[in-house]
MARTOR-591202 format. One record per residue (C-alpha): residue number from 1; x, y, z. Coordinates in nm, 2 decimals. Layout:
BEGIN
+-----+--------+--------+--------+
:   k :   east :  north :     up :
+-----+--------+--------+--------+
: NUM :      X :      Y :      Z :
...
+-----+--------+--------+--------+
This chain:
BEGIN
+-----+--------+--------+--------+
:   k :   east :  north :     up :
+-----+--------+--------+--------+
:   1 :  -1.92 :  -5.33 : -15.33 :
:   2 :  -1.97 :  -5.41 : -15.72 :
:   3 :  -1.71 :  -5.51 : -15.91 :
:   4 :  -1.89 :  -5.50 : -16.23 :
:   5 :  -1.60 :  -5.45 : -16.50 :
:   6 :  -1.31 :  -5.64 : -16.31 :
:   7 :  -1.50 :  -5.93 : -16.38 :
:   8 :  -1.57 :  -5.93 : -16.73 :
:   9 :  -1.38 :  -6.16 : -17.01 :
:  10 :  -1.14 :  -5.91 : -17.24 :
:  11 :  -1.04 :  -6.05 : -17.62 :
:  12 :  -0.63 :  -6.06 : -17.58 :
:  13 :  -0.53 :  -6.15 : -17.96 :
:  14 :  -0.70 :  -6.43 : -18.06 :
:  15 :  -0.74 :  -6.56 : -17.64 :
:  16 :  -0.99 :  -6.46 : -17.37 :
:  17 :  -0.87 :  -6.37 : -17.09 :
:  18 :  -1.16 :  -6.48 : -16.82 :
:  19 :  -1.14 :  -6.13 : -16.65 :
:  20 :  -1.00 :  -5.82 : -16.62 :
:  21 :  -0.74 :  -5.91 : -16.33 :
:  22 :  -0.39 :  -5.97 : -16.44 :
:  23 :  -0.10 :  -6.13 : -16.16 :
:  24 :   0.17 :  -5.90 : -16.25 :
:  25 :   0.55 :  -6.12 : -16.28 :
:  26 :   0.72 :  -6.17 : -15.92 :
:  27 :   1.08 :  -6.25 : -15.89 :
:  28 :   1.14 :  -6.52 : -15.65 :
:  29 :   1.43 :  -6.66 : -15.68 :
:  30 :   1.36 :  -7.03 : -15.61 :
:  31 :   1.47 :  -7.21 : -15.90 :
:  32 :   1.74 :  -7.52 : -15.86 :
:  33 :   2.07 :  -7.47 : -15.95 :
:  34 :   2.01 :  -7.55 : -16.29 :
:  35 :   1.72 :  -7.24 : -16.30 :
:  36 :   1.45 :  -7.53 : -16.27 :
:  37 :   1.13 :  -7.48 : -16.07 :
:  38 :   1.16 :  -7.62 : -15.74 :
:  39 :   0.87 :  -7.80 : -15.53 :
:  40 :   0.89 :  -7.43 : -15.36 :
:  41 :   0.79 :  -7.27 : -15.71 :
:  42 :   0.54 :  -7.52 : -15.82 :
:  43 :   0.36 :  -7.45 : -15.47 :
:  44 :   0.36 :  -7.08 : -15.59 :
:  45 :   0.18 :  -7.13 : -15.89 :
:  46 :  -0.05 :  -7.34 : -15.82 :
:  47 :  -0.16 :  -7.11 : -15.54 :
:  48 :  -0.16 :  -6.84 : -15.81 :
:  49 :  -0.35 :  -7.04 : -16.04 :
:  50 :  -0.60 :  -7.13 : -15.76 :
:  51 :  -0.64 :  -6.77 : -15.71 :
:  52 :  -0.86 :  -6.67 : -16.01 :
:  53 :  -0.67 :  -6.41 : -16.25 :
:  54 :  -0.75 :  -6.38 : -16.60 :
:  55 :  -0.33 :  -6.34 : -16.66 :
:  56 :  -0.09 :  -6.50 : -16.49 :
:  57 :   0.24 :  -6.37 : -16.57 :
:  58 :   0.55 :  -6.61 : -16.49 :
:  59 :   0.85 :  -6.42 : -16.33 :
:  60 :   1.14 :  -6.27 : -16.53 :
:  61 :   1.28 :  -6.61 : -16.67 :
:  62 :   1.62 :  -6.56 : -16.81 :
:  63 :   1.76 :  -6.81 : -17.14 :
:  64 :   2.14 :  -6.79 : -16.97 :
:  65 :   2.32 :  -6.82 : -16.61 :
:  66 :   2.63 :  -6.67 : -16.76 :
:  67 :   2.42 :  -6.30 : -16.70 :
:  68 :   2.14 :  -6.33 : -16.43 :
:  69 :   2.01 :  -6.09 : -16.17 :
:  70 :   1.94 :  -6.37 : -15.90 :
:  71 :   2.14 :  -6.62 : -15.76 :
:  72 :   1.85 :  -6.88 : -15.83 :
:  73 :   1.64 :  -6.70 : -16.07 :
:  74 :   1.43 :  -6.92 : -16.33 :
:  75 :   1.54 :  -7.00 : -16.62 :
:  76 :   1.37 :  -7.12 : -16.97 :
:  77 :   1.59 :  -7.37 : -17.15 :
:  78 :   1.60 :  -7.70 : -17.39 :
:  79 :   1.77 :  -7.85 : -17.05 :
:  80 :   1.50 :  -7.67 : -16.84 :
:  81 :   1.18 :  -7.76 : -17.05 :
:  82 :   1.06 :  -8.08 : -16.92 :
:  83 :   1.02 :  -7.91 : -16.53 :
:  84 :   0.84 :  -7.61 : -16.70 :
:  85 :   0.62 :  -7.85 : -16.87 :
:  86 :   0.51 :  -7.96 : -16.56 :
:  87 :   0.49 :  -7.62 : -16.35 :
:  88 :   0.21 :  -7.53 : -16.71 :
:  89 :   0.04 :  -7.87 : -16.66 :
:  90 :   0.02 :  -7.84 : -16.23 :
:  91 :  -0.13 :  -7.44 : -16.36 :
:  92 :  -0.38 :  -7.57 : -16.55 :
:  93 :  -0.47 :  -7.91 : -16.37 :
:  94 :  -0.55 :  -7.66 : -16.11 :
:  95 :  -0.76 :  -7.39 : -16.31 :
:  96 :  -0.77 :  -7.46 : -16.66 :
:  97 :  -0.88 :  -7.04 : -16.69 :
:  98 :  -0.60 :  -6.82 : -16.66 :
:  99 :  -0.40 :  -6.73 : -16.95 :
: 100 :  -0.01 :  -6.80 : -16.84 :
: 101 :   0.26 :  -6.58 : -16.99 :
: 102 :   0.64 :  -6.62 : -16.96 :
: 103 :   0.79 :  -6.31 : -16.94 :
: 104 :   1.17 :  -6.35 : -17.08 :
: 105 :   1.45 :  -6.12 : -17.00 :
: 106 :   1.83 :  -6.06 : -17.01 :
: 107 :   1.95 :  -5.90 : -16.70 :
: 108 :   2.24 :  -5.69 : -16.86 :
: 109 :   2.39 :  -5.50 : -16.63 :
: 110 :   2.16 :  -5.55 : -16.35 :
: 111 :   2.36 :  -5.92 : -16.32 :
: 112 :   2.48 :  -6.05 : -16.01 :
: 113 :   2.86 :  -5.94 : -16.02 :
: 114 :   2.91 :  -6.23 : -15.72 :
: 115 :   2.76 :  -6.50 : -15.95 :
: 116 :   2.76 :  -6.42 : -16.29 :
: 117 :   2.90 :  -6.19 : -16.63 :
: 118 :   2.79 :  -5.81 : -16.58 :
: 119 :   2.74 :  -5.70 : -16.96 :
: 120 :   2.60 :  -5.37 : -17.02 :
: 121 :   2.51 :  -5.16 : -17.40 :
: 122 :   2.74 :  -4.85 : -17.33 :
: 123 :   3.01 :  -4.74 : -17.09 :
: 124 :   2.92 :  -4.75 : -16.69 :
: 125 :   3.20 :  -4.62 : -16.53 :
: 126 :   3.27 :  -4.95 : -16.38 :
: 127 :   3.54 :  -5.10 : -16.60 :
: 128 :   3.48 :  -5.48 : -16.48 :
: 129 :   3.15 :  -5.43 : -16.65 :
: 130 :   3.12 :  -5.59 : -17.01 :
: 131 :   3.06 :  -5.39 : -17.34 :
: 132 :   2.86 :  -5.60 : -17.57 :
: 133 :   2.93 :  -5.68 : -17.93 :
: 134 :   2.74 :  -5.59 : -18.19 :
: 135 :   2.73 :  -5.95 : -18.24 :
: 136 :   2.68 :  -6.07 : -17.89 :
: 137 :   2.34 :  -5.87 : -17.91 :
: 138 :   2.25 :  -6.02 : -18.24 :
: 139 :   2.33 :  -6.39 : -18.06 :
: 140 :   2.12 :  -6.26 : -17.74 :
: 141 :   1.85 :  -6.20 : -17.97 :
: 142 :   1.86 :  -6.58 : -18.14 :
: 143 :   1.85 :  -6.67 : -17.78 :
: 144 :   1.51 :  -6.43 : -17.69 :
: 145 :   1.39 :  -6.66 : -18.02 :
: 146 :   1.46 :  -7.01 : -17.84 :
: 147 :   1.34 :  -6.92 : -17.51 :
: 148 :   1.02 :  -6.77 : -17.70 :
: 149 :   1.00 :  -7.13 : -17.87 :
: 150 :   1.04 :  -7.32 : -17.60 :
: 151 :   0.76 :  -7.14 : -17.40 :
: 152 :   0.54 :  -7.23 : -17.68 :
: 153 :   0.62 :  -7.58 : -17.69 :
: 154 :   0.59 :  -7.66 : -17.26 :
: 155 :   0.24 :  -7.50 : -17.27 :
: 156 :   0.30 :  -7.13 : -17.21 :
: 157 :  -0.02 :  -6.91 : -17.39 :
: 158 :   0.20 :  -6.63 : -17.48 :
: 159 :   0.52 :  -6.44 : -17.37 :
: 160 :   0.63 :  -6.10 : -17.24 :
: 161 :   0.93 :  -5.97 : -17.44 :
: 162 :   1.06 :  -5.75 : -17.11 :
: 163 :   1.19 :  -5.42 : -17.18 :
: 164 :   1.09 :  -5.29 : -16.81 :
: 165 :   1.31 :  -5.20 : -16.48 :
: 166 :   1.66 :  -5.14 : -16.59 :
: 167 :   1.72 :  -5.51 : -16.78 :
: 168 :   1.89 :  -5.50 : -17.10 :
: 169 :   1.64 :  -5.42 : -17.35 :
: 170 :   1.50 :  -5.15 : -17.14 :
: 171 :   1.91 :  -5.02 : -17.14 :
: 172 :   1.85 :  -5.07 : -17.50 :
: 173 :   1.56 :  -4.83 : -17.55 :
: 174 :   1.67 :  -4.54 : -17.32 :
: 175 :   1.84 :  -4.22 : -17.52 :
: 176 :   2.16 :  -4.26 : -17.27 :
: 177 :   2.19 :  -4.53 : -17.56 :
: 178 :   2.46 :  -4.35 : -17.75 :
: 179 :   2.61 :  -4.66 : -17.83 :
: 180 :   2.79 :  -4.64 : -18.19 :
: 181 :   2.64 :  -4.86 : -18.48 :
: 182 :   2.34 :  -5.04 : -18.52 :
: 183 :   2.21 :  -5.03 : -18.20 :
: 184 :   2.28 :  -4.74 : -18.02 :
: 185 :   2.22 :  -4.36 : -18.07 :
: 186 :   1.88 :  -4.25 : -18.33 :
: 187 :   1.52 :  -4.42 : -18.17 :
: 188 :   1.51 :  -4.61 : -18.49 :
: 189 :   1.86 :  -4.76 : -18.39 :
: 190 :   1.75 :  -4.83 : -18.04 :
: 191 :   1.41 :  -4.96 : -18.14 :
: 192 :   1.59 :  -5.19 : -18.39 :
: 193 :   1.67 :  -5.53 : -18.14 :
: 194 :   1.32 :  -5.51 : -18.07 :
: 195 :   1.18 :  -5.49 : -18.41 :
: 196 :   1.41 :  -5.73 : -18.53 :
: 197 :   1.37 :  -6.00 : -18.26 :
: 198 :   1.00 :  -5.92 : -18.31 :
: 199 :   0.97 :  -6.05 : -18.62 :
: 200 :   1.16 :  -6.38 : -18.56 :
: 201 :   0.96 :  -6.48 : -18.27 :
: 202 :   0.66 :  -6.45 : -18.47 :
: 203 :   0.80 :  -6.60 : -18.72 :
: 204 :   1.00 :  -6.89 : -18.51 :
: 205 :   0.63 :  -6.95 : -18.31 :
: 206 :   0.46 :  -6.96 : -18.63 :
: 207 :   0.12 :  -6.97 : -18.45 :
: 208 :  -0.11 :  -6.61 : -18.42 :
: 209 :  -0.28 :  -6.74 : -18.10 :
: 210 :   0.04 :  -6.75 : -17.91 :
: 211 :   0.06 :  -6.42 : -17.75 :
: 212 :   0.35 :  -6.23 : -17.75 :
: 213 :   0.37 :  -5.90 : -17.60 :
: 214 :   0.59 :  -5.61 : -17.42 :
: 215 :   0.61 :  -5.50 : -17.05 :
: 216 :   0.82 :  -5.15 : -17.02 :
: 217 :   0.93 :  -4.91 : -16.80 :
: 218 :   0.75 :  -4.57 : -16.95 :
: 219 :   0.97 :  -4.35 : -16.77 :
: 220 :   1.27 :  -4.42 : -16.56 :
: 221 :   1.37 :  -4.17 : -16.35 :
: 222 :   1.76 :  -4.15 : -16.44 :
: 223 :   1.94 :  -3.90 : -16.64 :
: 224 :   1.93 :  -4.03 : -17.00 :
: 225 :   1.67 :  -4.27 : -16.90 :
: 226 :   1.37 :  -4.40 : -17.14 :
: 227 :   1.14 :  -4.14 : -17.10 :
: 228 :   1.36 :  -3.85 : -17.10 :
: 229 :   1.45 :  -3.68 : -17.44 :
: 230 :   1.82 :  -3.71 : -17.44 :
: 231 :   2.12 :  -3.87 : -17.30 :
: 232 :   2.16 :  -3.65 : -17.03 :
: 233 :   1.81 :  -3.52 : -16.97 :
: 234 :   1.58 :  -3.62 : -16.66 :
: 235 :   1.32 :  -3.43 : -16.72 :
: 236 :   1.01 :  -3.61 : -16.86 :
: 237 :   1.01 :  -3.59 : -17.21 :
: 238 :   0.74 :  -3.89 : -17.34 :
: 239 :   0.73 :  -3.88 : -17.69 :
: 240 :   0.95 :  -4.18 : -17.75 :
: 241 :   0.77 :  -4.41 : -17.51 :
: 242 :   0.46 :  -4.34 : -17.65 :
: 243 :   0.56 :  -4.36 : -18.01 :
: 244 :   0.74 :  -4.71 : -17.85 :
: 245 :   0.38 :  -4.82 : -17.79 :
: 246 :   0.24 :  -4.73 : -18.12 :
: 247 :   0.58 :  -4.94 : -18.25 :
: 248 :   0.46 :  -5.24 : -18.04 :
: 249 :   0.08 :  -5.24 : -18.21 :
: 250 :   0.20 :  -5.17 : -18.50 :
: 251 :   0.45 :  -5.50 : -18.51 :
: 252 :   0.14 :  -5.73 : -18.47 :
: 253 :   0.14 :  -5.78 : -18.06 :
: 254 :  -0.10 :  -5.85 : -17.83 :
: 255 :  -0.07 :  -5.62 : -17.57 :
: 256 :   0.11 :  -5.39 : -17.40 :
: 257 :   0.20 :  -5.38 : -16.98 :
: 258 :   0.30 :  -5.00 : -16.89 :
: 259 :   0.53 :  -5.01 : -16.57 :
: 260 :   0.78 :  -4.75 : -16.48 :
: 261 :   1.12 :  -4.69 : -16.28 :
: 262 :   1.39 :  -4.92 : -16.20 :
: 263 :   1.34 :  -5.12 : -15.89 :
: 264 :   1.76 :  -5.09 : -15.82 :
: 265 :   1.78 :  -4.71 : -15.89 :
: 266 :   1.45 :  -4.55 : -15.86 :
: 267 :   1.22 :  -4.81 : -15.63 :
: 268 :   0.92 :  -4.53 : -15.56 :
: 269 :   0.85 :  -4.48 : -15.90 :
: 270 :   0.85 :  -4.85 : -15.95 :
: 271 :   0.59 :  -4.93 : -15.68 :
: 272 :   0.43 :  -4.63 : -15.53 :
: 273 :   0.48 :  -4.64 : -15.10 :
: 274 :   0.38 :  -4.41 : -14.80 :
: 275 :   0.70 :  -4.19 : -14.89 :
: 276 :   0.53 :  -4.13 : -15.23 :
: 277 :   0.17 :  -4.28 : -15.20 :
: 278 :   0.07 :  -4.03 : -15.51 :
: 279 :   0.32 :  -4.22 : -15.79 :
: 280 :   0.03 :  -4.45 : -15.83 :
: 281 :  -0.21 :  -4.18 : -15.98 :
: 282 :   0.13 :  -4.10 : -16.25 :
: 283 :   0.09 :  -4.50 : -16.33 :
: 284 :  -0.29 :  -4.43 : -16.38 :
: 285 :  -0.22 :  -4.14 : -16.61 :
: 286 :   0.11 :  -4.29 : -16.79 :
: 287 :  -0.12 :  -4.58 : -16.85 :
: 288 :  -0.43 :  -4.38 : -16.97 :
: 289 :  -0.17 :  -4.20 : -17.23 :
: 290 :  -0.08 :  -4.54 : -17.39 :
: 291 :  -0.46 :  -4.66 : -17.35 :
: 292 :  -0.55 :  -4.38 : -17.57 :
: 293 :  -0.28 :  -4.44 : -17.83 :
: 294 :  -0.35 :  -4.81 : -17.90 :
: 295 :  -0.63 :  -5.06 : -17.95 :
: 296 :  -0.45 :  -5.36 : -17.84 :
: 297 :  -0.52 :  -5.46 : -17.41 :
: 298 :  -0.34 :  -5.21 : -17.22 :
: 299 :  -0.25 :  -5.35 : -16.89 :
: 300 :  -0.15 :  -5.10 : -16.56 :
: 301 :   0.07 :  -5.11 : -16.30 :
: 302 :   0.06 :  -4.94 : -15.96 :
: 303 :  -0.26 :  -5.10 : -15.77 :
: 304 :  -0.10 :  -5.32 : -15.51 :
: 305 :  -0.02 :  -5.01 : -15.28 :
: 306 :  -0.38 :  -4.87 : -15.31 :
: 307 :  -0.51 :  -5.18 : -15.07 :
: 308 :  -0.84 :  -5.13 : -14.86 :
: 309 :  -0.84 :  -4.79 : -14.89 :
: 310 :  -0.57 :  -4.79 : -14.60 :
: 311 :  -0.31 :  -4.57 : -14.78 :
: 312 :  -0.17 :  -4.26 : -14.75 :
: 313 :  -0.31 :  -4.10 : -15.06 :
: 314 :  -0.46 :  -3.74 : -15.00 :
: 315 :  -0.84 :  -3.77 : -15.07 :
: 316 :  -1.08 :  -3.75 : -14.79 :
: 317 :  -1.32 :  -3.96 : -14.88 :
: 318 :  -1.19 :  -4.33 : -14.78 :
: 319 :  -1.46 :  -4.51 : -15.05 :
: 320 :  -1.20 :  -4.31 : -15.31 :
: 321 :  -0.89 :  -4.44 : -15.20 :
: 322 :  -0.90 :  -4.83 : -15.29 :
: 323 :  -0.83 :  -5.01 : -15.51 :
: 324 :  -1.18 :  -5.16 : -15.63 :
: 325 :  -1.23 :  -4.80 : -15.64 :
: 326 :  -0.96 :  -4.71 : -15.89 :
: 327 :  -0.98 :  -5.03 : -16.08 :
: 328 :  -1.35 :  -5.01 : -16.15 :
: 329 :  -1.30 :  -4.57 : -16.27 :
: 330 :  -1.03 :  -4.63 : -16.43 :
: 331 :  -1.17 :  -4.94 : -16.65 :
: 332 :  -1.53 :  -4.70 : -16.66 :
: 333 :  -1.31 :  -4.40 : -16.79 :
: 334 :  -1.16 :  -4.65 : -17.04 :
: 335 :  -0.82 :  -4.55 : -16.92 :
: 336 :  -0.68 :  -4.91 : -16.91 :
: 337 :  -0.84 :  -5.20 : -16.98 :
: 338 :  -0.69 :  -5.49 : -16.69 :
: 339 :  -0.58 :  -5.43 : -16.34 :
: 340 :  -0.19 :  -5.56 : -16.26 :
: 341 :  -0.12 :  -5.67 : -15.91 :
: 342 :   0.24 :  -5.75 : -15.81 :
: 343 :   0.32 :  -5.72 : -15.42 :
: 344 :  -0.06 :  -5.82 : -15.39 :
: 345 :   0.02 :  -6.14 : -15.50 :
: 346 :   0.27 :  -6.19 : -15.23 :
: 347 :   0.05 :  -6.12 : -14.96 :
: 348 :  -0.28 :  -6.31 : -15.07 :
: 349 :  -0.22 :  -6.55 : -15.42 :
: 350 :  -0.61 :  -6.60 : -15.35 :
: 351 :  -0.67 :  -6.18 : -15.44 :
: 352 :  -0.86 :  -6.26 : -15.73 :
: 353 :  -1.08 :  -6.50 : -15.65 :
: 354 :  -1.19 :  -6.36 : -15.27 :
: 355 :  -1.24 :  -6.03 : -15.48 :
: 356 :  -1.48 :  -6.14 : -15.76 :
: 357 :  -1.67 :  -6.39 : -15.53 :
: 358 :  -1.77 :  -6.09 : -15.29 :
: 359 :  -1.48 :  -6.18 : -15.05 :
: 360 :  -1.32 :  -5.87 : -15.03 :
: 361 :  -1.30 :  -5.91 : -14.63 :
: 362 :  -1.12 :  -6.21 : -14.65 :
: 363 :  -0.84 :  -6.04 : -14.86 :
: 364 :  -0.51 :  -6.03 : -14.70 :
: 365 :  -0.39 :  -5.69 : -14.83 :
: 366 :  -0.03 :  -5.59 : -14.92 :
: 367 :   0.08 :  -5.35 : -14.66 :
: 368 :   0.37 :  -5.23 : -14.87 :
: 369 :   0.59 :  -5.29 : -14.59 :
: 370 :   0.89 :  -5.37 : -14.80 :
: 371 :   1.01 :  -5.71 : -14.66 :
: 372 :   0.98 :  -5.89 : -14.99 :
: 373 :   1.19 :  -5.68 : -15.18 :
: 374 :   1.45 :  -5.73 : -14.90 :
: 375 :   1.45 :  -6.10 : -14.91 :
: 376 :   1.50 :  -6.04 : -15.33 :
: 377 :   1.78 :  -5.77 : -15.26 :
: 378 :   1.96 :  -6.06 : -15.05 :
: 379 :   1.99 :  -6.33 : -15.28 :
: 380 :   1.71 :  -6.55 : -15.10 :
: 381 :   1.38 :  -6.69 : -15.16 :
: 382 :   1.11 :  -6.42 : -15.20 :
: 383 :   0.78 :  -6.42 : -15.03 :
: 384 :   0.55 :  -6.24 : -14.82 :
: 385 :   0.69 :  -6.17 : -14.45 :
: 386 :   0.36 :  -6.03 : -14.29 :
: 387 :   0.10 :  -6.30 : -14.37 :
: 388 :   0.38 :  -6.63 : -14.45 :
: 389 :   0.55 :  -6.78 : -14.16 :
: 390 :   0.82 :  -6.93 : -14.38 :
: 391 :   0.95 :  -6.62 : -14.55 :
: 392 :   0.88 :  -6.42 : -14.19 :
: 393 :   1.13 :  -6.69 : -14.07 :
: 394 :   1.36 :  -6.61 : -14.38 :
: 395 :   1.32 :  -6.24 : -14.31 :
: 396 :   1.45 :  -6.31 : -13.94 :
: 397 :   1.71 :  -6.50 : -14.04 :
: 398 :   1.87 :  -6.23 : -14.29 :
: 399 :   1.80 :  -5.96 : -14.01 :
: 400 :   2.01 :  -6.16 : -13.78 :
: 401 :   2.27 :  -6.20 : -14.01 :
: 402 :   2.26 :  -6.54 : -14.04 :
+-----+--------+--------+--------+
């Protein structure tokens, strides 16, 4: 098998990423109590790093534990610095190569309700649930600044400004939105956070080689959701996401990561299973309309479930079903220019590497089984359970109720 584009170096701003493989961002949640990286997390990374992608993305860190989606989830602060320093040096000190992105988020109102403040842009039904101030949203957006500063100074090459998967600025963006004032209702009023808080990271970083791009969620799947073309439609509608990623070039990024869905609400558009093997070829074509909108890096989502060819997918020829197969046409066709893995990384942190040096046997491939997003749905540590006895163990234990 050649793998004759995966392999070759891609200009990301003013960076070079070493090839065209990108380790998409995996929630873990194995931070401290404090949201620091724990012996558990540094062992993570440095397995990632080891593994030989041009991009590793760093999980969904969140800048506050008053609003947080996991119990233990990461999280980038001036009290939280010093332990990310270190994860970026233990990165590097094992594979100087890979470009290593933060991606920052707010959880909104995909918070943990048993641990910490649900907040939410408009009305949910659920009254516990937190309207935000025009001015809380202005103060969440200084706090995107910091936590886009602070990556800077502990190493980080770039950030991810996440606006994917249900979190608050993807709520932000969605034409459900109806919010009054100046966020809420018009695109340009739902646009507005992001261009704002744009401009002061850029500004706050003051350095054009820091990358700072945007992972979203091209369509979601819910009534109202981006995507759609009004508060009540479900219908696809994809004007607005695709003038969103003209927006996002056109405010000086980097690049752009096209994902879809919302893990919580609509999990097989997120990540494409046997139920629905043929939501990755909608990725492929969601990702190809962006591609051919932009000249920044566009980065795709969907791969992981594609494996050996071992899928469910309805072409008869097995050399057409895998995914060296899909990453190499769909690179060829110019459709996208790097290949993100996500549950891959789970199952075999070394996917990269065993893939590029002709290893492809050795691969342990993702068999979309589901058992990591059940550990993250519980509130524990997040691994793979078919090829990693200690999260298998954790799986066992949250099966038997204990």
């Amino acid at each position: 098998m050649t793998l004759d584009i995966l392999a070759v170096p891609i200009e990301i701003g003013k960076k070079i990423a070493s090839n065209r493989i990108v380790y998409q961002p995996m929630e873990c949640n194995d931070g401290d109590a404090e949201g620091k990286p724990t012996e558990l997390t540094l062992k993570r990374y440095r397995a990632l790093a080891e593994g030989g992608a041009g991009i590793i993305n760093v999980e969904s860190l969140t800048f506050t534990y008053e609003s947080r989606a996991r119990k233990n989830q990461l999280k980038i602060s001036e009290e939280t610095a010093t332990a990310f320093e270190r994860l970026v040096r233990e990165m590097k000190e094992v594979n100087p190569n890979p470009l290593i992105i933060f991606q920052i988020n707010h959880s909104g109102r995909v918070s943990g309700s048993a641990f910490s403040k649900v907040v939410s842009l408009y009305p949910t039904g659920d009254s516990s649930t937190h309207i935000l101030t025009d001015q809380e949203i202005e103060q969440i957006g200084e706090n995107f600044v910091k936590a886009a500063v602070l990556s800077k100074q502990v190493g980080a090459d770039g950030i991810d400004f996440k606006h994917c998967h249900g979190y608050l600025c993807g709520e932000m963006l969605r034409p459900a939105n109806t919010r009054s004032g100046p966020y809420g209702g018009r695109f340009e009023n739902r646009t507005k956070f992001f261009r704002e808080t744009t401009e002061k990271i850029k500004k706050a970083v003051g350095d054009d080689r820091f990358l700072i791009g945007v992972r979203y969620s091209f369509y979601e799947g819910i009534p109202g959701g981006f995507g759609t073309s009004g508060p009540e439609e479900v219908v696809e509608d994809l004007f607005e996401p695709l003038r969103f990623a003209r927006m996002i070039q056109e405010m000086g990024m980097d690049f752009i990561n096209v994902s879809a869905g919302i893990p919580a609400l609509t999990p097989e558009i997120v990540r494409p299973t046997k139920n629905y093997p043929e939501g990755v070829y909608r990725h492929f074509g969601w990702t190809k309309m962006v591609k051919k909108l932009v000249s920044i890096p566009v980065i795709g989502s969907g791969y992981s479930y594609l494996r050996d060819g071992k899928n469910d997918l309805k072409e008869p020829d097995p050399s057409k079903k895998s995914i060296f197969y899909w990453a190499e046409k769909n690179l060829r066709s110019d459709s996208v220019d790097l290949i993100g893995i996500g549950r891959q990384t789970l199952a075999d942190p070394q996917f990269a590497q065993k893939a590029l040096s002709g290893n492809v046997d050795q691969i342990h491939f993702c068999t979309a089984c589901g058992g990591c997003s059940v550990l993250l749905r519980s509130q524990v540590e997040v691994g793979c359970t078919v090829y990693n006895e200690y999260y298998k163990e954790v799986l066992r234990r949250i099966r038997k109720g204990s």
